[in-house]
SERO-4910 file (N, C-alpha, C, O; in steps of 0.05 Angstrom, whole numbers):
BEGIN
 pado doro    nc1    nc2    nc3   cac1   cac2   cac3    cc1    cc2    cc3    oc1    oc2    oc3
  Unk    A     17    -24      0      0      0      0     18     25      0     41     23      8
  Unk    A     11     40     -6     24     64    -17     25     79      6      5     80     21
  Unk    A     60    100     16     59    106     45     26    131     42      6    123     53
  Unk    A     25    148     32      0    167     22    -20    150     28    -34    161     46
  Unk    A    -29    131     22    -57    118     39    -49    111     52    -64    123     69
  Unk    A    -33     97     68    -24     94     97    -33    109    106    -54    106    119
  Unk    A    -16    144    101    -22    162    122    -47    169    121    -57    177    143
  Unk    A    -63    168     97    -87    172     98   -108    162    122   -125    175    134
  Unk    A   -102    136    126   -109    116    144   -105    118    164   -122    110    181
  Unk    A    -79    128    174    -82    136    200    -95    170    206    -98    180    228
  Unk    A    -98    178    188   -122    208    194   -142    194    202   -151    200    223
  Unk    A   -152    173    189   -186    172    184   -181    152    210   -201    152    224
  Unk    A   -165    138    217   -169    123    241   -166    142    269   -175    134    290
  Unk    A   -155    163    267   -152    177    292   -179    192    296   -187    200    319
  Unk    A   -195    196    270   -218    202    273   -239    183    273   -261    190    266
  Unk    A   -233    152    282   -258    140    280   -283    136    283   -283    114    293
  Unk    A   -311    144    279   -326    138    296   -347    120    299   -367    119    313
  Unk    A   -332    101    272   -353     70    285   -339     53    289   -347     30    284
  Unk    A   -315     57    300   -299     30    304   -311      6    329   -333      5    340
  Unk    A   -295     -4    331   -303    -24    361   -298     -8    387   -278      6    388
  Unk    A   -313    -10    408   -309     16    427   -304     -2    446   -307    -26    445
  Unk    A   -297     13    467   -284     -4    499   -313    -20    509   -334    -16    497
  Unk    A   -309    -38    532   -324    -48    548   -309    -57    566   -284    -57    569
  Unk    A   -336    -66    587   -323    -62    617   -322    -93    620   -345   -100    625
  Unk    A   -305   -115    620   -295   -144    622   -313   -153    649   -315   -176    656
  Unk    A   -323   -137    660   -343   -145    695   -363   -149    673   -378   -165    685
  Unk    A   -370   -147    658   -402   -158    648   -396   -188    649   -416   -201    655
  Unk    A   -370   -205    643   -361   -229    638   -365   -225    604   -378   -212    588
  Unk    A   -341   -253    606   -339   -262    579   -360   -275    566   -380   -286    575
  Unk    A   -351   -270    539   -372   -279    505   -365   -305    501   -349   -314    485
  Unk    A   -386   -322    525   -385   -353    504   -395   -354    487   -416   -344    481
  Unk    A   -374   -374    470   -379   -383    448   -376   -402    432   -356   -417    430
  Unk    A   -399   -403    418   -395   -436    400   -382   -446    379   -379   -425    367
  Unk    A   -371   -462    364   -363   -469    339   -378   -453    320   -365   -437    305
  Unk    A   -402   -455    319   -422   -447    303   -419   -416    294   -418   -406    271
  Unk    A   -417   -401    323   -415   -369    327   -386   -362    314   -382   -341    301
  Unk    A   -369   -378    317   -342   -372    301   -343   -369    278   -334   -350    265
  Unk    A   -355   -390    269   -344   -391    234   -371   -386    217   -371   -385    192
  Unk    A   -395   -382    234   -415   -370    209   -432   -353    223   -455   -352    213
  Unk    A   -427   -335    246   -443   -316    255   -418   -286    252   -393   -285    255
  Unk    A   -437   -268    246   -423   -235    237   -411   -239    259   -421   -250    278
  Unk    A   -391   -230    258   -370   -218    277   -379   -188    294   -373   -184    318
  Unk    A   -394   -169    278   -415   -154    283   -433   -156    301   -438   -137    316
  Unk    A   -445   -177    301   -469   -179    313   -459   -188    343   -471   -177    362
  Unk    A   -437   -207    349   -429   -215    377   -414   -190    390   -409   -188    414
  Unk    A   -405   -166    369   -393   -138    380   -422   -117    389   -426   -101    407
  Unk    A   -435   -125    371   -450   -111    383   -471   -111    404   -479    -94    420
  Unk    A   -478   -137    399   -505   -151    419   -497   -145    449   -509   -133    467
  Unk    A   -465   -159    450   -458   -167    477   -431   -158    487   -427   -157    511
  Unk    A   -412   -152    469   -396   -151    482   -378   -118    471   -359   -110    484
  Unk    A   -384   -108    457   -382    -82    453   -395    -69    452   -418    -73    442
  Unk    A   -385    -42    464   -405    -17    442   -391     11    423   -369     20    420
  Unk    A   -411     16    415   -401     43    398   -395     70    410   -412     80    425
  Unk    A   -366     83    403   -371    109    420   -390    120    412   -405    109    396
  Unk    A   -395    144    421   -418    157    424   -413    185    412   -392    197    414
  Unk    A   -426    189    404   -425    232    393   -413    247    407   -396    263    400
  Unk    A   -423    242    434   -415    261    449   -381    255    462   -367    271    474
  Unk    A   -374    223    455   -346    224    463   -340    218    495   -317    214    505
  Unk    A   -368    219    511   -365    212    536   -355    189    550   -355    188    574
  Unk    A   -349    174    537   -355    144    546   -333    133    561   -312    142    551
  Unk    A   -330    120    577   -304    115    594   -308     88    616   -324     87    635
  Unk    A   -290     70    606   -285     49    627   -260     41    625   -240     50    614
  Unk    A   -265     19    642   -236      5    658   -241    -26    659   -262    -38    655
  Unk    A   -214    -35    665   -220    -73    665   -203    -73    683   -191    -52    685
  Unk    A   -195    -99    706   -185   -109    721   -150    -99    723   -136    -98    743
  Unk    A   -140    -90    693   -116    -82    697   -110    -47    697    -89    -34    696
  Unk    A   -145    -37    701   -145     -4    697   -136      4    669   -121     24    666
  Unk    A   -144    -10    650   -153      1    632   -173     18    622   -195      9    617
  Unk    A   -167     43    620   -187     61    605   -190     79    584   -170     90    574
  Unk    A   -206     81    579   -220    100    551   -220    132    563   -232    140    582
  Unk    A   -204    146    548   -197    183    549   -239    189    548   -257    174    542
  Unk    A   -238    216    558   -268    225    564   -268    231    530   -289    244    527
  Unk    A   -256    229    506   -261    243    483   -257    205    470   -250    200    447
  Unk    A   -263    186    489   -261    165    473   -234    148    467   -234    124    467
  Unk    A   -215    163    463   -191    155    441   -184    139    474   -195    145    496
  Unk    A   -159    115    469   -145    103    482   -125    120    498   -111    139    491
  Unk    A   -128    103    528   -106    118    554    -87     98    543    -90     75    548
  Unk    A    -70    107    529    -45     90    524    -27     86    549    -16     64    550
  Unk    A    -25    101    566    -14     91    576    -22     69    615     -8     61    634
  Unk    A    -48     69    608    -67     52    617    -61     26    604    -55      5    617
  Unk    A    -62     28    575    -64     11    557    -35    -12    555    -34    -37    554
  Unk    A    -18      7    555      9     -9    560     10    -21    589     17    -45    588
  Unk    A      7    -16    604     11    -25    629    -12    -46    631    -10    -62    649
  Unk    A    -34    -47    613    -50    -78    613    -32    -91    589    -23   -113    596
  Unk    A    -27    -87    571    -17   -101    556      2   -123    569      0   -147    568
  Unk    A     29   -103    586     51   -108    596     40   -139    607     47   -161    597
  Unk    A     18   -134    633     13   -147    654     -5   -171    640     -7   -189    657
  Unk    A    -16   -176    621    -26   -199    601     -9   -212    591    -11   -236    593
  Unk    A      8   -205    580     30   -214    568     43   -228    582     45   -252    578
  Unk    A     53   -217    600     73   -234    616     58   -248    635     71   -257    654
  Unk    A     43   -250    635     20   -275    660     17   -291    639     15   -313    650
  Unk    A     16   -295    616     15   -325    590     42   -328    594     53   -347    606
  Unk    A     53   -309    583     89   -320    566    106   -335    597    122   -354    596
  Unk    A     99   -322    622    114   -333    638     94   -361    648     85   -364    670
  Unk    A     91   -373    632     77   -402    637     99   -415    616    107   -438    621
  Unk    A    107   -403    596    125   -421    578    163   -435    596    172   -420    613
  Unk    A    172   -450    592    191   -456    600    215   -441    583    233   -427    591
  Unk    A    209   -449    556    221   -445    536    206   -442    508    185   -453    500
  Unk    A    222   -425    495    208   -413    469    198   -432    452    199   -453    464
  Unk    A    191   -435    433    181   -457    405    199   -448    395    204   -467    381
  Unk    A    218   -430    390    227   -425    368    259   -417    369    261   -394    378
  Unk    A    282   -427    363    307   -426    368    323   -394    380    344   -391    394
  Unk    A    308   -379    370    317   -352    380    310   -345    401    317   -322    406
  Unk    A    296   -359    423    289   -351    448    271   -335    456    266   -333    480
  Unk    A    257   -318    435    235   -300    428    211   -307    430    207   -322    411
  Unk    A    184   -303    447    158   -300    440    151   -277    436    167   -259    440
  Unk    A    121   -272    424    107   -247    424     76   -249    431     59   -266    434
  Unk    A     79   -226    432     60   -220    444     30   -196    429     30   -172    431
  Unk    A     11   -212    416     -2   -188    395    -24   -181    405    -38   -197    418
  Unk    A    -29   -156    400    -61   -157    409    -72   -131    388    -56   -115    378
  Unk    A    -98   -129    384   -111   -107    373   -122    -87    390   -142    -93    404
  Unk    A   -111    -64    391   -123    -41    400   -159    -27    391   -174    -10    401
  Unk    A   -161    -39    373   -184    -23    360   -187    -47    328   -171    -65    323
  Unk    A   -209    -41    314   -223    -54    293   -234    -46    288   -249    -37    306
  Unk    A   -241    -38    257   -265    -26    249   -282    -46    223   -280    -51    199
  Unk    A   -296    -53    242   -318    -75    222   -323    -66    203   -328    -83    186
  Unk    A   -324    -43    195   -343    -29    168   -320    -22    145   -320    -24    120
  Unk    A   -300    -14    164   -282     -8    129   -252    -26    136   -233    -23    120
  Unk    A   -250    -40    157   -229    -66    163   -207    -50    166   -184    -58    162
  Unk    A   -213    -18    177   -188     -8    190   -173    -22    216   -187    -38    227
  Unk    A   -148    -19    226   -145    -40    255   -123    -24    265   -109    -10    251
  Unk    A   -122    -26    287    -92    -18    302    -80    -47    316    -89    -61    335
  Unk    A    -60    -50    302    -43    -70    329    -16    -72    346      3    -58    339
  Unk    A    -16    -86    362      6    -79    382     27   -104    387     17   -124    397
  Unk    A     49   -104    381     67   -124    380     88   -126    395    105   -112    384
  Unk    A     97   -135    411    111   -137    428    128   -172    431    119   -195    434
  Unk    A    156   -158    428    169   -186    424    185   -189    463    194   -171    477
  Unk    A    184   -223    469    193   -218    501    211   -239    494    209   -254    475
  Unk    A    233   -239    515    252   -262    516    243   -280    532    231   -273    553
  Unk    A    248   -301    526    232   -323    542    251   -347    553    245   -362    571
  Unk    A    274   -348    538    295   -356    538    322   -361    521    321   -361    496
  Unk    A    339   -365    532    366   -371    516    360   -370    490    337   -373    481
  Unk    A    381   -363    474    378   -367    439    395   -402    434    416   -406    446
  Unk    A    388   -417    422    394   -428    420    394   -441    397    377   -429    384
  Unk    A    409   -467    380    408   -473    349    421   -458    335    444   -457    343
  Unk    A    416   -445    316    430   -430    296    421   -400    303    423   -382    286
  Unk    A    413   -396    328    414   -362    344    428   -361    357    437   -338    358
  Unk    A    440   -381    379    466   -382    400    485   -362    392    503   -366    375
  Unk    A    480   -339    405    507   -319    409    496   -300    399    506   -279    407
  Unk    A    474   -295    378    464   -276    369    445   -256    390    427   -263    406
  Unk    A    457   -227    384    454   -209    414    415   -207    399    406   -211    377
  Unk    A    406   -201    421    376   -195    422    371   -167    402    355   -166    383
  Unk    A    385   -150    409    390   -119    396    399   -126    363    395   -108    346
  Unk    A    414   -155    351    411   -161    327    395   -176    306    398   -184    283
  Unk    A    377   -177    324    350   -188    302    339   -170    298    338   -148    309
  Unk    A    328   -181    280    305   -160    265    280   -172    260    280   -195    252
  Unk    A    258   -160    263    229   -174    263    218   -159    235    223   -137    226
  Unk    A    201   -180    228    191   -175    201    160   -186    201    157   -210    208
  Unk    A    142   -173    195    121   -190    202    100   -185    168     93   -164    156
  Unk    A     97   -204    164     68   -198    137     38   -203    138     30   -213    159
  Unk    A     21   -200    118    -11   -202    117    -15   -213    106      1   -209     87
  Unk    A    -33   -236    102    -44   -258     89    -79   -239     76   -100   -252     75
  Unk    A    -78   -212     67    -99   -201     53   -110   -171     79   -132   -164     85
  Unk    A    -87   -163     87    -89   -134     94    -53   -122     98    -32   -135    101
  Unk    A    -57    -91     95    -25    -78    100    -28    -57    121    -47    -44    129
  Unk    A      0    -59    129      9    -42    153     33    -24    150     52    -28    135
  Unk    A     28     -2    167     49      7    167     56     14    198     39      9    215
  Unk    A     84     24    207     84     23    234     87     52    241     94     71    228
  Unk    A     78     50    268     66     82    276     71     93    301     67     75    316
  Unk    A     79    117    317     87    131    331     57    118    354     33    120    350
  Unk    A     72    105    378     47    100    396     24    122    400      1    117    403
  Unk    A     35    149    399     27    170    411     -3    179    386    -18    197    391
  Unk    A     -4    164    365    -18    171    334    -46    145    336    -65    141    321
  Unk    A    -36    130    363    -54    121    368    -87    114    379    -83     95    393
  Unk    A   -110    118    379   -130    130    381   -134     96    393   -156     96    404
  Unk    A   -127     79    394   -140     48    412   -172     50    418   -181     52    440
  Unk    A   -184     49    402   -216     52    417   -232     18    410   -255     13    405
  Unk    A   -213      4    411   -222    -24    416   -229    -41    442   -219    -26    459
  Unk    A   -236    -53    449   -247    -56    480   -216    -76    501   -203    -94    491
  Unk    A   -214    -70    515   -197    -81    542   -208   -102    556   -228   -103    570
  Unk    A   -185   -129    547   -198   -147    560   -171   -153    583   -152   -139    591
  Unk    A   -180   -185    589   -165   -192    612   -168   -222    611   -188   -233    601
  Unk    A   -146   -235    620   -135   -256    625   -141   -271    650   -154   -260    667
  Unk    A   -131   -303    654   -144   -316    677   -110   -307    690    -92   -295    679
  Unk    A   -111   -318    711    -91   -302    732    -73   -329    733    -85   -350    739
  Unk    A    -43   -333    726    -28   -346    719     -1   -349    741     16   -334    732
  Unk    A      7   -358    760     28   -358    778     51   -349    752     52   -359    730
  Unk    A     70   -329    764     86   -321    745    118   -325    760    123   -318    783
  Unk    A    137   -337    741    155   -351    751    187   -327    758    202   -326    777
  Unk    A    185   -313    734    198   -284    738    190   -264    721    172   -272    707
  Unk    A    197   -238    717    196   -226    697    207   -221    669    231   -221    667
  Unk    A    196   -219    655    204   -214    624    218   -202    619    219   -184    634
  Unk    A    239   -201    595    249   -176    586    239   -165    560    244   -181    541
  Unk    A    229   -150    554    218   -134    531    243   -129    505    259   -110    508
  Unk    A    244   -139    491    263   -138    469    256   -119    448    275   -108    437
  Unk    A    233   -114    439    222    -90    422    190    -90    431    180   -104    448
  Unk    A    174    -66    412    158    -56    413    154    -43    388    170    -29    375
  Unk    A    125    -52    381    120    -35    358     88    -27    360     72    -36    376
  Unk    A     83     -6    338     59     -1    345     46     -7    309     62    -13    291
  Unk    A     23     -5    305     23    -14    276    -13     -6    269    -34    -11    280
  Unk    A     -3      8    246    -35     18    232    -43     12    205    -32     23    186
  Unk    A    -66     -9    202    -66    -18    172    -93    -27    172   -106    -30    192
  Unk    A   -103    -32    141   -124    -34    132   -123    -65    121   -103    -75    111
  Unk    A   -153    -80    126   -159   -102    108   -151    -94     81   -148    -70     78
  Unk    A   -147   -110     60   -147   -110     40   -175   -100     27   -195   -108     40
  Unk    A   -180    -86      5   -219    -87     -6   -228   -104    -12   -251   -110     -9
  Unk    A   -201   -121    -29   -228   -140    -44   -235   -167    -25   -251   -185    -31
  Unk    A   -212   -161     10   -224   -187     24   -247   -174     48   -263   -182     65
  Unk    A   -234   -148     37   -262   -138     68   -289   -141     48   -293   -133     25
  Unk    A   -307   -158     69   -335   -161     51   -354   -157     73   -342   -159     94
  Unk    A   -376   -153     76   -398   -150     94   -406   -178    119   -410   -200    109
  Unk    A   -407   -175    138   -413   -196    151   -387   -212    155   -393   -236    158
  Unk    A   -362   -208    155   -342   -227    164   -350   -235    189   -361   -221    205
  Unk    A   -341   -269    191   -346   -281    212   -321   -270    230   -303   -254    224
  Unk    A   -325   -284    254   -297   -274    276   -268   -288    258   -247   -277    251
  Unk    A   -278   -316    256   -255   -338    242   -240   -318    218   -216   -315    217
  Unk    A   -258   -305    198   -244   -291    180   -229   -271    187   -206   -266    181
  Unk    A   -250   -256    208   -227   -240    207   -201   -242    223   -181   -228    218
  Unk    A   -204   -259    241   -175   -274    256   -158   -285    239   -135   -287    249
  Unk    A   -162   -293    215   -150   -301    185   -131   -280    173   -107   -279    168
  Unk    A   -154   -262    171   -135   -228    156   -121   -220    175   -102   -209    164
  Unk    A   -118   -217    204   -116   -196    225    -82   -215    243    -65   -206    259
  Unk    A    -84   -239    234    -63   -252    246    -39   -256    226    -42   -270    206
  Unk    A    -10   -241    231      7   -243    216     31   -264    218     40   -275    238
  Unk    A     38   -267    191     61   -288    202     94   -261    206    102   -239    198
  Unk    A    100   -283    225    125   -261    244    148   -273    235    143   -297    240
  Unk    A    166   -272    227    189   -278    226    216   -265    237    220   -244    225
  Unk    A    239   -271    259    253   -264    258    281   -269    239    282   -288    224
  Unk    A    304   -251    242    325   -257    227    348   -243    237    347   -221    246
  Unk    A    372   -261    236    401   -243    248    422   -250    235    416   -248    211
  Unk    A    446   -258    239    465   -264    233    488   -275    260    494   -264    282
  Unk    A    500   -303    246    511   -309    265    539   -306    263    546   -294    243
  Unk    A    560   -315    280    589   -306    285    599   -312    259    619   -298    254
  Unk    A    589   -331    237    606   -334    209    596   -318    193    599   -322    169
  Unk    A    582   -298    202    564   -283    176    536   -287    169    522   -269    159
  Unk    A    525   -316    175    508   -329    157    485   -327    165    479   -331    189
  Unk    A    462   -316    138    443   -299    154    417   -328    172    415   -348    157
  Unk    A    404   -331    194    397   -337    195    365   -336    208    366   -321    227
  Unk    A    338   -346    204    316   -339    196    301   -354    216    312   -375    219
  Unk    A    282   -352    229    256   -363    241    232   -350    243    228   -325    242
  Unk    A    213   -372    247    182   -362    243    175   -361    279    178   -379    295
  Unk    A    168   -342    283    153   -343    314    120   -350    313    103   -340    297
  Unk    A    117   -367    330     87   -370    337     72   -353    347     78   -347    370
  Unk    A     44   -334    333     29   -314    346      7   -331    368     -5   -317    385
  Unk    A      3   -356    367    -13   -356    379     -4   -366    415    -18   -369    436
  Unk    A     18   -369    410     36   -370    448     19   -343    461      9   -353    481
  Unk    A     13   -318    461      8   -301    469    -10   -283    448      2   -266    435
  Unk    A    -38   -286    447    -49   -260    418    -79   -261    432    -90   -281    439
  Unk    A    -90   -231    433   -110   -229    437   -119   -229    468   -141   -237    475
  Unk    A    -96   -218    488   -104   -224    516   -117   -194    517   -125   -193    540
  Unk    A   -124   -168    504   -131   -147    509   -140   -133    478   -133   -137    455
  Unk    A   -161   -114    491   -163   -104    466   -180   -128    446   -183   -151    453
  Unk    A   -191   -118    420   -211   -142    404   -206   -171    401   -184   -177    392
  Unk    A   -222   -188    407   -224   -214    408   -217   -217    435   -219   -242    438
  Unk    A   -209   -205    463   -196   -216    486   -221   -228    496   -218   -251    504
  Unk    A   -242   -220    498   -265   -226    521   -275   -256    503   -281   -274    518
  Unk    A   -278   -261    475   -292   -284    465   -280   -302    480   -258   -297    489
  Unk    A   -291   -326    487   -285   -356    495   -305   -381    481   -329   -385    485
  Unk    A   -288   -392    465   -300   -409    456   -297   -443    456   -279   -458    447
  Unk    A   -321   -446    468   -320   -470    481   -340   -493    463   -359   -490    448
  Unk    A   -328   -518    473   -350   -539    459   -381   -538    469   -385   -522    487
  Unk    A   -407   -556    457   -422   -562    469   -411   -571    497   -414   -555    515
  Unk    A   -402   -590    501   -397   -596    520   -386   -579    550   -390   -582    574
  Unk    A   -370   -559    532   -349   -547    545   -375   -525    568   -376   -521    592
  Unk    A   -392   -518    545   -410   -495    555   -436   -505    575   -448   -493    593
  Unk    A   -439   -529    566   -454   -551    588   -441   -556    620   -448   -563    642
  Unk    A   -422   -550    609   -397   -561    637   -389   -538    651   -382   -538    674
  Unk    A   -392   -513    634   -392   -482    652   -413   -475    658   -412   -460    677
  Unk    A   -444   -481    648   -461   -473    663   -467   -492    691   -478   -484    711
  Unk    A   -459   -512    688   -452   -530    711   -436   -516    734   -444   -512    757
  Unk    A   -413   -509    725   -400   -499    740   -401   -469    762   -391   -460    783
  Unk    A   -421   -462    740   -436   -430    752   -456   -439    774   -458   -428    796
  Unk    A   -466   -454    767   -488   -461    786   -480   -466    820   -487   -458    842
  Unk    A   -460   -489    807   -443   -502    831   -431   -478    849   -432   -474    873
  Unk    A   -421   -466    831   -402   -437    842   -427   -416    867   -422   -409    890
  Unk    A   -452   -413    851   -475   -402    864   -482   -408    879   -486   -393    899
  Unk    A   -487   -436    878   -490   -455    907   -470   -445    933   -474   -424    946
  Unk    A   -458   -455    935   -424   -436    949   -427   -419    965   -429   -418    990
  Unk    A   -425   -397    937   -431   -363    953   -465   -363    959   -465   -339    966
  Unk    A   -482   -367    961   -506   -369    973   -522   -346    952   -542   -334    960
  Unk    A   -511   -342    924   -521   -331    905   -548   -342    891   -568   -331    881
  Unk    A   -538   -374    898   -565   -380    882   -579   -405    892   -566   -425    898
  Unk    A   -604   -403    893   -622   -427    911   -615   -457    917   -595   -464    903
  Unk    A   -623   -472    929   -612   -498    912   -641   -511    916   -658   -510    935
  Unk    A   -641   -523    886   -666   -536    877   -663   -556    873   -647   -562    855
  Unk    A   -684   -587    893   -675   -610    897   -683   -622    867   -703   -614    855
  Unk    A   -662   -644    854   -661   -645    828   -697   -675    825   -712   -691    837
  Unk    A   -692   -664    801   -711   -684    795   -729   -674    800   -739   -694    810
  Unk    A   -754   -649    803   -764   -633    811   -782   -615    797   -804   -605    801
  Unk    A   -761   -615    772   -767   -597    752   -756   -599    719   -733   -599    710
  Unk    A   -776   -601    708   -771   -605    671   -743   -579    667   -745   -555    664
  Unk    A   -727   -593    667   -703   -575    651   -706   -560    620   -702   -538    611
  Unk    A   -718   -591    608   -717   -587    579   -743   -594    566   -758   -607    581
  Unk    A   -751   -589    543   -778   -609    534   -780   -631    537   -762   -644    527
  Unk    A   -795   -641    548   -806   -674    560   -818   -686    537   -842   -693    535
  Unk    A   -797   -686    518   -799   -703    483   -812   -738    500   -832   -752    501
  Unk    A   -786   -737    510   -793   -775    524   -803   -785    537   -807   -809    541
  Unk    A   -815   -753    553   -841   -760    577   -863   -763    562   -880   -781    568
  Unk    A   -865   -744    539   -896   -748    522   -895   -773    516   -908   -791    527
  Unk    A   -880   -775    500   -885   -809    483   -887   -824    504   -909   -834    506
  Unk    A   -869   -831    526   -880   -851    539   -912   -853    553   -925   -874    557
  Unk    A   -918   -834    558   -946   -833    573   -963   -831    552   -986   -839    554
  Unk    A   -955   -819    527   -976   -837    502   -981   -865    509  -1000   -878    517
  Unk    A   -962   -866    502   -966   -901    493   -975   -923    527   -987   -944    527
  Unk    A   -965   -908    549   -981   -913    571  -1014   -910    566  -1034   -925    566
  Unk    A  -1011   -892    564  -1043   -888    568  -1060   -905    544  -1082   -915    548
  Unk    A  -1047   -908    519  -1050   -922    499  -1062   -961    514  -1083   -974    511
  Unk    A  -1039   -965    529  -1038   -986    536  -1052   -994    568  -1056  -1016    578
  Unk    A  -1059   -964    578  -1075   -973    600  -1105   -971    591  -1122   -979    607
  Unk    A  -1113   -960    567  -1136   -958    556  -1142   -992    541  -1156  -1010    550
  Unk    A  -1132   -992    527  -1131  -1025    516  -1134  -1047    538  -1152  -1064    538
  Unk    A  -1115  -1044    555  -1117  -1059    577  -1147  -1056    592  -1159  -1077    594
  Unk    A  -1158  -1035    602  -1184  -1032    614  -1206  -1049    601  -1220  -1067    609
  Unk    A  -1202  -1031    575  -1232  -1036    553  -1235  -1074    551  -1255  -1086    544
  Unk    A  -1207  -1087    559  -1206  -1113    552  -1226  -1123    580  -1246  -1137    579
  Unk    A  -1214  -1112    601  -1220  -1117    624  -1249  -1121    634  -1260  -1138    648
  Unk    A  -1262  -1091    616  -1285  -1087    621  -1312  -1103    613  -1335  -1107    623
  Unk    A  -1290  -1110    581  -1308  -1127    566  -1308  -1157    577  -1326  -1173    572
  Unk    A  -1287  -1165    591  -1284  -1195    603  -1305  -1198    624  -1315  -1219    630
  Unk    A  -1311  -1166    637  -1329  -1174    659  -1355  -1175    659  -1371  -1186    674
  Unk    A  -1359  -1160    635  -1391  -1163    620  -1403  -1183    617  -1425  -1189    626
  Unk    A  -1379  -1202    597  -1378  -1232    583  -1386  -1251    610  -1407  -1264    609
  Unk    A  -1369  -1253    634  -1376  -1265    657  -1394  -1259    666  -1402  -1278    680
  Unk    A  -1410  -1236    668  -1433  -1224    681  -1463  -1249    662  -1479  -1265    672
  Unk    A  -1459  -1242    634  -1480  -1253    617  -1471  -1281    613  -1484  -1295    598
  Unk    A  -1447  -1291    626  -1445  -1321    625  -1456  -1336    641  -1460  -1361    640
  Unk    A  -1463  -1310    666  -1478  -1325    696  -1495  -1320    697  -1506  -1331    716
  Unk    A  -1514  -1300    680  -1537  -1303    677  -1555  -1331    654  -1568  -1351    661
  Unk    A  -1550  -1325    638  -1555  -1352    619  -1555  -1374    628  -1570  -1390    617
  Unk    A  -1541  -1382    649  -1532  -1406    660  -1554  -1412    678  -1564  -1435    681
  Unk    A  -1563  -1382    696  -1574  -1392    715  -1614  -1399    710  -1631  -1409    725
  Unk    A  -1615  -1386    681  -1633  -1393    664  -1640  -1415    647  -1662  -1420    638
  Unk    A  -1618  -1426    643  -1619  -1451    628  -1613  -1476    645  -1612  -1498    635
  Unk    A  -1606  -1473    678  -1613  -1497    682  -1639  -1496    710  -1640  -1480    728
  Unk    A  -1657  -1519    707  -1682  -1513    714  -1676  -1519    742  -1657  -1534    749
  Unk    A  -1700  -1501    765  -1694  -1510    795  -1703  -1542    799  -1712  -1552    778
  Unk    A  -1702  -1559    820  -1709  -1580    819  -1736  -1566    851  -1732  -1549    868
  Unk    A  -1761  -1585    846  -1775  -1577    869  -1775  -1599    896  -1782  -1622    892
  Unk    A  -1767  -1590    924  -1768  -1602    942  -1798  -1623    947  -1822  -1618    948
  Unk    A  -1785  -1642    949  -1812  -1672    948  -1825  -1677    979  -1807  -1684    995
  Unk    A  -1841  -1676    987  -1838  -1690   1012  -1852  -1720   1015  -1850  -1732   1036
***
C-alpha cells in the first residue's frame, strides 16, 4: 500500500467513529460456540454483547481489572493501555519454559481497536525473551535481530504509539502464577487496513482472525556471517486485550460443563437457591410425552379388555342360571 494511503489511514483512524469501542470485562466473557465462530457476523457478537459504539458526544469511559481506560473524548489511555498489555503478556508467556522457536523469542499481539465497516485495525506487538537463543541463534545479541512480520490479505504500516486512538475494547486474562519477569526486546505499534477485495460485509470472527493474524518472522546473523531466519508462533500469546480478548469459545460440552460450574459456584456463595433435582422439567419432555402416550395407549386397551371380560362373565352367569331348571323339594 502506498505510504500516502497509509497516512491517509491513519487520519481517518484517529478520527474514528464507528470503530469497536471499549467495554467493561465485569459484564463477563462472550461464550462461544463453533457455530458463532465460523458462520455468525463478527458484528453482531460486537454488538449484541460484548461491545459498544462510542458515542457523539465522546463521553464514554471504562476500565478492566488491569485499569484500563478509555480518554473522556473516547480515544485510548495508552498509557493505561500499556501497562495492561505489559501485565497480560507476561502472566501467559511466563507459563512457557522455553520458546518454540530457536531464537528464544515469544510475542506478544493484540488489537487495539477494529473497524468492522471499512477493516481499519490498530495493532500492538511486542516481542519478550523467554529464553536462551539457542540452534542456529546461539550468540546472536537480542539488539541483532530483526522482526519482520506480513498479511495474508491486509497492509500495515508502523506508527508513533502516541498517533494512536485504541478505541477497541480491554480485555483480561485468567490469573497465571508467574515464575519471573520478562524482558521486553522490542515494541511496535502498527496501523493498517484489510485489504478491499477481502473486506466483505458480515465477516465471521474466524475470518477476520484469518486477515488480522500475521506471520512473524525473525532474522540475524551469526558469528560466520550467515544470515539466519525463524518463524515465531502468534498464537503462544495473541489477543489477551483489546478485540477478540473477552470471546471464549468453548465446545457443546465445554458450555454444558460451565453452566454446571456457575451453578455449583452459586450454590457456594449463597447466590443461588438450591433446587432439589428431579423436581423440575429442565428441557422439553420429548420422552415423557411419548412414553405416557403409549401408557395411556396401553392402560386404555388394557381396561376396555378388562371391562369387556367382565360383561362376558356377568352374561355367562346369567344364561346359566336360566338354562338350568330348579329342581322342586318332594316331601
Amino acid at each position: 500500500m502506498a505510504p500516502v494511503a497509509l497516512f491517509a489511514l491513519a487520519a481517518s483512524l484517529l478520527a474514528l467513529p464507528a470503530s469497536v469501542s471499549a467495554s467493561n470485562p465485569s459484564s463477563g466473557a462472550i461464550i462461544l460456540g463453533a457455530e458463532d465462530v465460523l458462520n455468525r457476523p463478527y458484528v453482531t457478537i460486537a454488538t449484541s454483547s460484548l461491545l459498544h459504539r462510542r458515542g457523539d458526544n465522546g463521553n464514554s469511559s471504562t476500565s478492566d481489572q488491569f485499569g484500563v481506560t478509555s480518554n473522556a473524548d473516547g480515544t485510548l489511555n495508552l498509557t493505561a493501555w500499556d501497562s495492561a498489555t505489559i501485565n497480560a503478556c507476561t502472566a501467559v508467556l511466563n507459563s512457557l519454559h522455553q520458546s518454540s522457536n530457536p531464537s528464544g523469542a515469544c510475542v506478544c499481539y493484540n488489537l487495539p481497536s477494529l473497524d468492522t465497516d471499512t477493516g481499519v485495525f490498530e495493532a500492538d506487538l511486542r516481542v519478550f525473551k523467554v529464553s536462551e537463543p539457542r540452534g542456529n541463534f546461539a550468540g546472536i545479541a537480542p539488539e541483532d535481530v530483526t522482526v519482520s512480520l506480513s498479511y495474508n490479505g491486509a497492509s500495515v504500516m508502523s506508527v508513533d504509539p502516541k498517533n494512536v486512538t485504541g478505541s477497541g475494547i480491554q480485555g483480561s486474562v485468567a490469573k497465571i502464577v508467574k515464575r519471573s519477569s520478562l524482558e521486553l526486546l522490542q515494541s511496535y505499534m502498527f496501523i493498517g487496513q484489510i485489504d478491499k477485495d477481502r473486506m466483505k460485509k458480515n465477516l465471521t470472527m474466524s475470518s477476520f482472525e484469518t486477515l488480522l493474524i500475521p506471520t512473524l518472522t525473525l532474522t540475524g546473523r551469526n558469528s560466520s556471517g550467515d544470515k539466519v531466519q525463524t518463524n515465531v508462533s502468534i498464537n503462544e500469546a495473541s489477543f489477551l486485550t483489546g478485540v477478540f480478548s473477552q470471546e471464549v469459545i468453548l465446545s457443546d460440552f465445554g458450555a454444558a460443563q460451565k453452566a454446571v460450574d456457575d451453578q455449583v459456584a452459586g450454590l457456594k456463595n449463597g447466590t443461588v437457591a438450591f433446587i432439589l433435582p428431579g423436581v423440575q422439567l429442565m428441557v422439553y419432555p420429548i420422552g415423557l410425552i411419548i412414553t405416557s402416550t403409549w401408557l395411556l395407549i396401553g392402560v386404555t386397551v388394557y381396561g376396555f379388555g378388562t371391562y369387556e371380560r367382565y360383561k362376558y362373565a356377568e352374561l355367562y352367569r346369567r344364561r346359566k342360571a336360566v338354562s338350568v331348571p330348579r329342581k322342586n323339594n318332594q316331601i
